[in-house]
Structures are given as structure tokens and as C-alpha cells.
C-alpha positions as CSV (number, residue, x, y, z in Angstrom):
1,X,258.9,5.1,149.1
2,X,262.1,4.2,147.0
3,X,262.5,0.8,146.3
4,X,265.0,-0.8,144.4
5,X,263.7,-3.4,142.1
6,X,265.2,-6.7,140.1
7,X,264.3,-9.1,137.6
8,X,265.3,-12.4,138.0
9,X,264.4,-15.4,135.7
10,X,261.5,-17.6,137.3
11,X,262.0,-21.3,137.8
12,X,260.3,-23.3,135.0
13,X,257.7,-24.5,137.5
14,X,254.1,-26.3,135.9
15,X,252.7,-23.7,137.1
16,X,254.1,-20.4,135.5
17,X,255.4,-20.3,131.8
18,X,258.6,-21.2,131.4
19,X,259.5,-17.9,129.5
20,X,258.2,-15.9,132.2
21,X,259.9,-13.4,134.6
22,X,259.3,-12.6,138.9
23,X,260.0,-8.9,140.2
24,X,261.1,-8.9,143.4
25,X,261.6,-5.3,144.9
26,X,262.8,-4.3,148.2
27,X,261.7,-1.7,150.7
28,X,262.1,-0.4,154.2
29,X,261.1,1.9,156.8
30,X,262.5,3.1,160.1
31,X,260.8,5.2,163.1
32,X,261.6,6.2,166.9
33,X,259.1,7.5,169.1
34,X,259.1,8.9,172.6
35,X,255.8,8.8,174.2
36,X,254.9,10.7,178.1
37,X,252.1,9.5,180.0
38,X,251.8,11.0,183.5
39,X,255.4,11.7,183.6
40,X,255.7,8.3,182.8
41,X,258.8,8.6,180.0
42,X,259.0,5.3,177.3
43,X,260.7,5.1,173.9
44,X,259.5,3.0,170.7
45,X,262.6,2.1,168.3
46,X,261.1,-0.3,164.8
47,X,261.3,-0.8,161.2
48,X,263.0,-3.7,158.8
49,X,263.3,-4.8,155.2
50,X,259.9,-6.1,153.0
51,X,260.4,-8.0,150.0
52,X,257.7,-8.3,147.6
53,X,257.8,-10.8,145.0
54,X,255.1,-11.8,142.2
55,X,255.0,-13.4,139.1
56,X,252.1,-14.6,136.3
57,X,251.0,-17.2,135.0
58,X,250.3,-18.7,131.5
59,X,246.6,-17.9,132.1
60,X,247.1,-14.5,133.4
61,X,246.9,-15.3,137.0
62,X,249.0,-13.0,139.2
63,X,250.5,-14.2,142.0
64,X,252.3,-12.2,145.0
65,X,253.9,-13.1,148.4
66,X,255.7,-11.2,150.6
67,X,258.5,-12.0,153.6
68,X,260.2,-9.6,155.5
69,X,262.8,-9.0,158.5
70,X,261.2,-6.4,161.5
71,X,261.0,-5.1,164.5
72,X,257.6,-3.5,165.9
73,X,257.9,-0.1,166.0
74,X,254.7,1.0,167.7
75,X,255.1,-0.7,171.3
76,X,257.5,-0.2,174.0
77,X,257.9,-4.3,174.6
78,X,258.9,-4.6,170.9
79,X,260.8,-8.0,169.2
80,X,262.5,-8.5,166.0
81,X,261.6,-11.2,163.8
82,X,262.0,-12.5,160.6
83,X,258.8,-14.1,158.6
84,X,258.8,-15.8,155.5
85,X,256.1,-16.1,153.1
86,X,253.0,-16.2,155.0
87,X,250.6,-15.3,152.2
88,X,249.9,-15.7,148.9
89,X,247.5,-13.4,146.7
90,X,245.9,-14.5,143.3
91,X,244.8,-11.7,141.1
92,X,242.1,-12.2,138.5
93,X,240.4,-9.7,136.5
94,X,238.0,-8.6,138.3
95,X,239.6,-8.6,142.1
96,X,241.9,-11.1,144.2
97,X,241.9,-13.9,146.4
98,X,244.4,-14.2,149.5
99,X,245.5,-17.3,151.3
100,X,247.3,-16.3,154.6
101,X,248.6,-16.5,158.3
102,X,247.0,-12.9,158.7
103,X,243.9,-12.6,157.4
104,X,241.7,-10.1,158.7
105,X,238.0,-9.6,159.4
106,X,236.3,-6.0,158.3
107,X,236.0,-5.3,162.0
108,X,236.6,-1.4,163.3
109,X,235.3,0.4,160.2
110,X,233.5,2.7,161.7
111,X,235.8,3.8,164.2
112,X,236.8,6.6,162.5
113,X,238.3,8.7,165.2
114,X,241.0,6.5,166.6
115,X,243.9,8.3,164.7
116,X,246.8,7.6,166.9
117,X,249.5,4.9,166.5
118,X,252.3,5.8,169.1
119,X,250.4,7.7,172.1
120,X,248.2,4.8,172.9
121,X,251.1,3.1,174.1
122,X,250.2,3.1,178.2
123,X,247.2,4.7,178.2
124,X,244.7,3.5,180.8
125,X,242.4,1.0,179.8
126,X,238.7,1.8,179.1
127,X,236.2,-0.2,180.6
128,X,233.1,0.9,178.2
129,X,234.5,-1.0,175.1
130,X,233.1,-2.0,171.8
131,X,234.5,-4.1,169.1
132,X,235.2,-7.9,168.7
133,X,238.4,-9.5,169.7
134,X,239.0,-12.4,167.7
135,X,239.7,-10.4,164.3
136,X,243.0,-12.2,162.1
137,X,244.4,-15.2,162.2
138,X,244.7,-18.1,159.9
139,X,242.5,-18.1,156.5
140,X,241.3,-16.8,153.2
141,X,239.7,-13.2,151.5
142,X,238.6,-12.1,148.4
143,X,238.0,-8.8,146.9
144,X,236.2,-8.2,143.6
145,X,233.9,-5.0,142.1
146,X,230.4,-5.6,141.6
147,X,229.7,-2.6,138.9
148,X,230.8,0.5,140.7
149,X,231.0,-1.4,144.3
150,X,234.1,-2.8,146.2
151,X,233.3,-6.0,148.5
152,X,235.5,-7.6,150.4
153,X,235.3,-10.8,152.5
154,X,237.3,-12.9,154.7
155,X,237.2,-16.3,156.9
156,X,239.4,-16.7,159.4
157,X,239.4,-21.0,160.1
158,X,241.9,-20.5,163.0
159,X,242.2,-17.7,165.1
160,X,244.8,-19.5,167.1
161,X,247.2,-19.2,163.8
162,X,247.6,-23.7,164.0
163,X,246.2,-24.3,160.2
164,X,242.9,-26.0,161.9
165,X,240.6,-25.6,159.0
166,X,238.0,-27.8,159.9
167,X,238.2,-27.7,163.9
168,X,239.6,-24.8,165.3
169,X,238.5,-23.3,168.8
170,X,238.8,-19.7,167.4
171,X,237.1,-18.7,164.3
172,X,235.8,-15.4,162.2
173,X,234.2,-14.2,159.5
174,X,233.3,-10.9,157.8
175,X,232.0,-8.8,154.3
176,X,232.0,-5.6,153.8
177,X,231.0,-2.9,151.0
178,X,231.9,0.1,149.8
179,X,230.4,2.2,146.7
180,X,229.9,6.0,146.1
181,X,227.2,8.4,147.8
182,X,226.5,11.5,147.0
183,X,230.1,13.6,147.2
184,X,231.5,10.9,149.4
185,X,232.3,7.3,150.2
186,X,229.9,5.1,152.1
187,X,231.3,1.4,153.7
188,X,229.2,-0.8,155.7
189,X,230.8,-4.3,156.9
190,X,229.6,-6.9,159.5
191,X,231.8,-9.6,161.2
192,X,231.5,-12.5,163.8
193,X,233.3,-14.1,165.5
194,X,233.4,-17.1,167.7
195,X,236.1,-17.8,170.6
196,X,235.7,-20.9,171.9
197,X,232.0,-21.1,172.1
198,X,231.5,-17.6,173.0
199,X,230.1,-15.8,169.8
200,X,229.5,-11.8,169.4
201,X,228.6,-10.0,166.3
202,X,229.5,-6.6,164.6
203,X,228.2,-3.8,162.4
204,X,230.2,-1.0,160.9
205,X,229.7,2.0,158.8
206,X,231.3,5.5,157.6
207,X,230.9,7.8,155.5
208,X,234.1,9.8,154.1
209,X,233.6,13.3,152.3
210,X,235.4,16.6,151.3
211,X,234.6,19.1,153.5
212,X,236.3,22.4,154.6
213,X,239.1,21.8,152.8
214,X,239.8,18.3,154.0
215,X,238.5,15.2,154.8
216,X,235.2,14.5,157.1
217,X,234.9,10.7,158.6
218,X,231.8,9.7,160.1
219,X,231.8,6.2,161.4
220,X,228.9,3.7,163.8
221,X,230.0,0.6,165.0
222,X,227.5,-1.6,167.1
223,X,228.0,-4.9,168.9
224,X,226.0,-7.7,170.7
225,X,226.7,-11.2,171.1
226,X,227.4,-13.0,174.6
227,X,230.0,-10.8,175.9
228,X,227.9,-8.3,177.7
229,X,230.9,-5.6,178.4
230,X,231.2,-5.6,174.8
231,X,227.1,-4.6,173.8
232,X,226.6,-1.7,172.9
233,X,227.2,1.3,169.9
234,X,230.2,3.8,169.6
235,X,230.1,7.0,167.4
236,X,233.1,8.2,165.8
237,X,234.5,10.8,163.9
238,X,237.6,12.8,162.5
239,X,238.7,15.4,160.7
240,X,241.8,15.9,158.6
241,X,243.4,18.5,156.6
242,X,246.6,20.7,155.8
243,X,248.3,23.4,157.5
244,X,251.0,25.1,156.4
245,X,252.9,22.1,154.8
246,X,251.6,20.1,157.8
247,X,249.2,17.0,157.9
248,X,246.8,17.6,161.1
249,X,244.0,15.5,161.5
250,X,241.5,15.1,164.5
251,X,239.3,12.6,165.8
252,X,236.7,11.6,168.8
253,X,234.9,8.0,169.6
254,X,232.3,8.0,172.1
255,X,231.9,3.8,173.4
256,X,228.5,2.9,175.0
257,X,228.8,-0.5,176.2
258,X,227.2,-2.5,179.1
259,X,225.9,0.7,180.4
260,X,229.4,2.3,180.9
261,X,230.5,5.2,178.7
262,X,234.1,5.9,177.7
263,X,235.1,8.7,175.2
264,X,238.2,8.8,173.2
265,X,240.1,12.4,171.6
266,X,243.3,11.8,169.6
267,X,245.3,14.6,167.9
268,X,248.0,14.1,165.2
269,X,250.5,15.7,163.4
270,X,252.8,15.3,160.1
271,X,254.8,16.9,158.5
272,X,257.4,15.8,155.6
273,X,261.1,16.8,155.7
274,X,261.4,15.1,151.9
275,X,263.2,12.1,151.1
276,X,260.9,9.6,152.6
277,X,261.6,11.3,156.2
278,X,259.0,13.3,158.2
279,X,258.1,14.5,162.1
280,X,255.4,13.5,164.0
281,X,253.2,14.0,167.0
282,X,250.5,13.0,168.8
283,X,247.8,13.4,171.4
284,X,245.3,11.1,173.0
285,X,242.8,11.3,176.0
286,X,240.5,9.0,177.0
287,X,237.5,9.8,179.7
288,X,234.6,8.3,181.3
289,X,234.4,4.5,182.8
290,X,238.1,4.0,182.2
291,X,241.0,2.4,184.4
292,X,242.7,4.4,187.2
293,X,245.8,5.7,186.4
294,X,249.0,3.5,187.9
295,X,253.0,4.4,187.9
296,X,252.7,3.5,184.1
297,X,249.4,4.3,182.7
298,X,247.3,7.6,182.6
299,X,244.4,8.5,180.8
300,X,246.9,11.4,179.0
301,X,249.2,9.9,176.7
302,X,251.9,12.1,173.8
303,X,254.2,11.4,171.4
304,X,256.7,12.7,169.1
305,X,259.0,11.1,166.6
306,X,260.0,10.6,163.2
307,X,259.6,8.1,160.0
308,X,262.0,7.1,157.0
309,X,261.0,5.2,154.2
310,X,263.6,3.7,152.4
């Protein structure tokens, strides 16, 4: 990604030195899509302008906040909008600590094998499910390294994205972990969450290794709580590697929830035209306990397009 980047003198703030300096760079990004499911023809057209700022303090504190001016470029019922700062990160020395609008629980680790971006848009919906929905909102994580692990956790105070810290109706937490095993990389997590009153629970691992001459992804994810179309385990895994110039990768999720199965394939393909541009397709298929198929949905769903980064 180019980016064009300035230096512009800091206010003399208590809180920075007064000799110090902020970069402020700017990026952006572009992409159409055209995605076909069941003959059913719909086009995806997104991007904007980020701006990244960050400074430091006298006591070696780094501090970064970002705003930007988008429009979603991975659904068909897109909107542009313009967001200021809505989080700030501290950086110490040994890992970070985020305050924002957007925070994120760990949830989904382990589902390795859903790959695609684009082709999900109007797929049919499956039935056999599992995951937690309450997952970002508004609230605070930290990262840090404890000897040659990564941890990461997060609390989300307000689901709802009101600033409620102390008595929101949506709320979530999560940790995860991630250190080296054996040739590979091994991440477990766990989050909650609780949506007004209704509380479920998740675990997630994988495991990420050479293998082949690419990557191997092997993810679990398991969920129980008091949503019962939500109990259950799925088993994921992908596979990605190059071919002739090309980025392919290839994934599958199998969801047993509630005593419904569902399966997932996805398919996707990349390959760079230089300058920040490249192609793309994709492929995804979803079997089992899913949704029947309407004017707008099928259980088939493709998609082709292309990328800048500016």
C-alpha cells in the first residue's frame, strides 16, 4: 500500500512534549465486485480514505487514532459514511491498550475455513449455526507478550455502542492465546457474551502450519449457553498456497448445532496485476439444514472483481 505521509508540529498539549512531532499518513483502497447466486445478478462497489495519526509522549507512551471516510464494499445494501476518531491505542513496551467504539471479542478463531468476503453476499441462510452474536461494540483491549506468548483480551461494556459502562443490556468479554508448537502456530480463545439476560459461551482453537507448499489451518470452535440453536461444535479447515503467480486458498466448516448439521465450502482466488491492483474470485456452497433457496438467495453463491490500494 502507498501512502503518502506528513509531519506536522503537535499542539503543546500537557500531555505530549512540547518539542514533539504527530505523523499523520493517508491511505486508500477501492474494490467492485459482481456476485451470481441462482441467476440472481448483484454488484458490490466500496472503498474511502483512512487517516492514521499518532504521536508520543514524554514518557514514551505511543498513542494512535484513526478516522476515515468509506463506503462498505463487501455488501450489496452498502452506505457511505464518515467516522471520526473512534479509538484510541496506547502502546507500552511490552504490548497496547485500546479504548474504542469497535472493540472486538476473540470469537470465530477457529473457523478457519470461511475464506470468502464477496460470495456470501445472498447465500441462503444456515440453520445449524455456531458462534456468538454479540461480539464488538463499545469498550477496551489489551495485548501484551508473556515470554514467547501473545494474549490478547477485550471487554465490550456496551454492545449497543451507547457508552453504558456500568449498565448496559448488551455485554462481552473474551482472552485469547497464541504461542508456538511444534512447526506451527497454536491459538486458543474463549468469549461470552450476554444479550440482555440471555448468556452463551465460546471456545476456539487452530492450529496454522507449513504444509505442501502452503499453509494448513485447522480450527474447533464449540458453543453452549441458553441459545439452544447455537449448542453445538463446528470443525474447520483450509488450505492455501500459490499457483502460477496466483493466490488460491481453500476452505470447509462443518456446524453441528441443536442437532442440525450444515457444511460450508468456499474457494478463492488472487492474483496481483502490481501497483496495489489485483483480480479476484470466489466460490461458496453451503449444504445440510440450511434455508430454501428464494428469488434472491441460493445455497451457490460466486464472485469476481478487483482491488486497488492506494
Amino acid at each position: 500500500m502507498k501512502k503518502i505521509a506528513y509531519m506536522i508540529a503537535a499542539l503543546p498539549l500537557a500531555l505530549f512534549a512540547k518539542s514533539a512531532s504527530a505523523d499523520i499518513s493517508v491511505s486508500g483502497s477501492a474494490t467492485a465486485a459482481y456476485t451470481d447466486a441462482g441467476g440472481n445478478a448483484s454488484s458490490t462497489m466500496g472503498g474511502g480514505v483512512s487517516f492514521a495519526m499518532s504521536t508520543t509522549t514524554d514518557g514514551g507512551v505511543t498513542i494512535s487514532a484513526s478516522s476515515a471516510i468509506g463506503n462498505d464494499s463487501d455488501s450489496v445494501a452498502s452506505g457511505s459514511q464518515v467516522t471520526g476518531v473512534t479509538a484510541l491505542t496506547f502502546g507500552f513496551a511490552n504490548g497496547s491498550m485500546t479504548i474504542a467504539q469497535d472493540v472486538g471479542t476473540p470469537d470465530g478463531v477457529g473457523k478457519v475455513g470461511e475464506l470468502v468476503a464477496y460470495a456470501d453476499d445472498n447465500q441462503v441462510a444456515k440453520t445449524a449455526i455456531v458462534g456468538l452474536t454479540e461480539d464488538e461494540g463499545d469498550g477496551v483491549s489489551i495485548s501484551t507478550s508473556i515470554g514467547d506468548m501473545s494474549l490478547t483480551a477485550a471487554y465490550v461494556y456496551d454492545g449497543l455502542g451507547q457508552g453504558n459502562v456500568d449498565g448496559a443490556a448488551n455485554t462481552a468479554a473474551g482472552a485469547s492465546l497464541s504461542m508456538a508448537v511444534g512447526t506451527g502456530t497454536f491459538t486458543i480463545a474463549s468469549a461470552s457474551e450476554d444479550v440482555s439476560g440471555t448468556n452463551n459461551q465460546e471456545l476456539g482453537a487452530k492450529y496454522v502450519m507449513s504444509a505442501a507448499g502452503g499453509t494448513l489451518s485447522l480450527g474447533f470452535t464449540g458453543t453452549d449457553g441458553d441459545t439452544p440453536g447455537k449448542e453445538g461444535e463446528a470443525f474447520s479447515a483450509a488450505f492455501s498456497t500459490s499457483l502460477g503467480g496466483a493466490s488460491v486458498a481453500v476452505g470447509y466448516t462443518a456446524h453441528d448445532a441443536n442437532n442440525k448439521t450444515s457444511n460450508q465450502t468456499d474457494l478463492t482466488i488472487s492474483s496481483s496485476l502490481g501497483g496495489g491492483a489485483s483480480l479476484f474470485a470466489e466460490y461458496t456452497n453451503v449444504s445440510g439444514d440450511i434455508a430454501t433457496a428464494s428469488a434472491t438467495t441460493d445455497a451457490t453463491v460466486v464472485a469476481v472483481g478487483t482491488s486497488v490500494s492506494f
